[in-house]
C-alpha positions in Angstrom: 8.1 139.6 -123.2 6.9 135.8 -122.8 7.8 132.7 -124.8 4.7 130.7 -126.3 6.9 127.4 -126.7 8.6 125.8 -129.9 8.0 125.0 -133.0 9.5 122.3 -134.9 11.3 123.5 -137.7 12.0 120.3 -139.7 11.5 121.7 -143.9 14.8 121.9 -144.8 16.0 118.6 -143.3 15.5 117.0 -146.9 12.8 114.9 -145.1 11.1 114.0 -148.5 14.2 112.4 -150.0 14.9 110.2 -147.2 11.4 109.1 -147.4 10.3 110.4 -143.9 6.5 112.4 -143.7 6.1 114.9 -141.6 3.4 117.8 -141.1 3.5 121.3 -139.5 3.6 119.7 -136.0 6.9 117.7 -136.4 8.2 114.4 -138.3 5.6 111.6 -138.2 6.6 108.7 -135.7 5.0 105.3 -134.3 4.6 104.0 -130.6 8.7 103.3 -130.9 9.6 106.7 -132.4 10.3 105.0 -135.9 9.8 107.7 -138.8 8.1 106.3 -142.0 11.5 105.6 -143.0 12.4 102.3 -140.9 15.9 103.3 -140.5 15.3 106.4 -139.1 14.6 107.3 -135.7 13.5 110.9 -134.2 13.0 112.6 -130.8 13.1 115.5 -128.9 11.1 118.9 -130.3 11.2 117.9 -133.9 8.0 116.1 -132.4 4.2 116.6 -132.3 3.4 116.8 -128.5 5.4 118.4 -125.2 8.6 120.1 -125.3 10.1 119.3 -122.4 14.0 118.3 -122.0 13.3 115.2 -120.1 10.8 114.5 -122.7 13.5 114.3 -125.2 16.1 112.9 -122.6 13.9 109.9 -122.6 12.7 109.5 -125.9 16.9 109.3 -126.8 17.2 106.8 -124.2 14.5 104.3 -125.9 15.8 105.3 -129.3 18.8 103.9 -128.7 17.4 100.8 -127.1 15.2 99.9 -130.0 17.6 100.6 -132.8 20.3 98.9 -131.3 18.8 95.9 -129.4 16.6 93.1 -129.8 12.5 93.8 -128.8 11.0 97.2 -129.2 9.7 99.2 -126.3 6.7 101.5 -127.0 7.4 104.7 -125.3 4.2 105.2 -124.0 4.6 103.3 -121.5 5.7 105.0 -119.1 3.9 108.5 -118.2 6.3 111.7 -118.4 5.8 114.4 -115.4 5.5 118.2 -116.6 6.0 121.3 -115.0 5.0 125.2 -116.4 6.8 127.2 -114.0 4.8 129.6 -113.6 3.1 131.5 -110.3 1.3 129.2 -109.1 3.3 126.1 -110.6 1.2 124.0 -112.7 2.2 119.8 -112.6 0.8 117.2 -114.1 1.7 113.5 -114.8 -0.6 111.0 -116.6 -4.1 111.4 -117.6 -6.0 114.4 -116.5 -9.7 114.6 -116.2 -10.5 116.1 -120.3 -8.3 113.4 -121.0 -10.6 110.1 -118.7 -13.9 112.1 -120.0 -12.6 111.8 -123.6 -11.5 108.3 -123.5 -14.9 107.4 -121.2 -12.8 106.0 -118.5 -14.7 105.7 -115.2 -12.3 107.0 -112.5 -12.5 108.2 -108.9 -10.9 112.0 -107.7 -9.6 112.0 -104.8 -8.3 116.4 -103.7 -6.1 117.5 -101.2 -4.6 121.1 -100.6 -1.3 121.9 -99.7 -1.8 123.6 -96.6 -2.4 120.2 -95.0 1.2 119.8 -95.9 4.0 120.6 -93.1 6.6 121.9 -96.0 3.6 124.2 -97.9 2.6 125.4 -94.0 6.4 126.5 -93.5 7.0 127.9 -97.1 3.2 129.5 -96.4 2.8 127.9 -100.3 -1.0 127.4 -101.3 -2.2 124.8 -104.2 -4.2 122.1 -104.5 -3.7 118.3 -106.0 -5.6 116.1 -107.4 -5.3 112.4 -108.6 -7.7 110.2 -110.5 -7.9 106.4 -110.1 -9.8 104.1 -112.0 -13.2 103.4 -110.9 -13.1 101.2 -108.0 -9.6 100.6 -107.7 -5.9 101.8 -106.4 -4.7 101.8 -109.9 -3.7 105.9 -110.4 -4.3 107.1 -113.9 -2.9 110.7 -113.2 -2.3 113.5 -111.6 -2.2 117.6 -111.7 -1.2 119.9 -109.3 -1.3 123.6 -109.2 0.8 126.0 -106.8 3.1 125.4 -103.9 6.0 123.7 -104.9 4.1 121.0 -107.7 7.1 120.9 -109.6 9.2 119.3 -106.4 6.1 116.8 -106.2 5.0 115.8 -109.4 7.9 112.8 -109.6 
């Protein structure tokens, strides 16, 4: 048996009648997690996009600083690490490389493998990591990593 992740269930909410859309993948939302209704807010897996509980841990936390204080923040701003534990474990924060081709960002790749790493030597852990810059510059755009212990490093 495996799970193949969740699926928002949101039809009998009585979305219509409080005036907020929503399609198969979840209730419709902006950059500050505003539903079409302006007075309604939503987060967590009733959401197009990853289902992670830090995901939705974070998307309460600007929720409640845009509905009840003054200046919106647009949650995007900051880039949410993900782990599928699975063996190997697969990591990933940011942008990924489909993602900077899409988006024709110029970026640099810079690999390593973990068994230049002390702790993946003593665990006798394999994987690789790799993290893409912009194009001439320091500035990290993302990062994936897959086996060893990626979910301890992607933060």
């Amino acid at each position: 048996m495996f799970a193949i992740g969740r699926v928002p269930n949101v039809e009998s909410l009585g979305c219509e009648a409080a005036g907020v859309e929503y399609e198969k993948g979840g209730v419709t939302v902006d950059k500050f997690l505003q539903t079409t209704n302006p007075d309604i807010y939503s987060v967590g897996d009733c959401l197009p996009g990853p289902k992670f509980t830090h995901n939705s841990d974070y998307q309460a936390r600007f929720v409640v600083r845009n509905s009840l204080f003054k200046g919106k923040k647009n949650k995007d701003i900051v880039p949410i690490p993900k782990c599928t534990y699975t063996e190997p474990e697969i990591a990933s924060v940011g942008m990924n490389e489909k993602a900077l081709k899409k988006e024709n960002i110029e970026y640099d790749t810079y690999t390593k493998y973990f068994d230049r790493l002390d702790r993946a030597n003593c665990e006798s852990k394999r994987g690789i990591y790799r993290t893409y810059c912009r194009k001439g510059t320091g500035e990290i755009l993302g990062s994936t990593l897959v086996g060893g212990p990626a979910g301890d490093l992607i933060c």
